[in-house]
C-alpha positions, 0 to 999 in steps of 0.5 A: 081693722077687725082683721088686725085688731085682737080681742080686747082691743081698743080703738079711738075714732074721731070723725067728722059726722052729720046727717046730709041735710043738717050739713052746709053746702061747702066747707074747709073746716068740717063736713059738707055736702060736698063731703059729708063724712060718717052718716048716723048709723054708719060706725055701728054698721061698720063694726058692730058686732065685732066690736062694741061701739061706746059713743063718747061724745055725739056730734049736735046739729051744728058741731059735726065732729063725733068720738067713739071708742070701739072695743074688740069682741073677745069672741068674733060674730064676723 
């Protein structure tokens, strides 16, 4: 995505989150164990500084589903 993305780029991310012990064992409807998803920290490690990192909505123990809009450096630091 940094690669494809130009300055000033938007991006929407939508994702199942959770820490691993705060998720159930299994589960069709969402991030388990088993599939645990995005960790914290992890969509920052991922883009930043390439991209700013701006959560919308934080994931809470028991909704494991966070939203991010990252926009794109004007200026890469990759």
């Amino acid at each position: 995505v940094t690669d494809l993305a130009r300055p000033g780029s938007r991006l929407f991310l939508f994702a199942f989150w959770g820490r691993p012990e705060d998720l159930p064992r299994f589960s069709f409807g969402g991030p388990s164990r088993a599939f645990p998803g995005l960790a914290p920290g992890e969509v920052e490690r991922h883009f930043e500084p390439a991209f700013r990192v701006e959560v919308i909505e934080a994931s809470t123990r028991t909704g494991h589903i966070a939203t991010y809009l990252l926009e794109r450096s004007e200026v890469s630091h990759v």
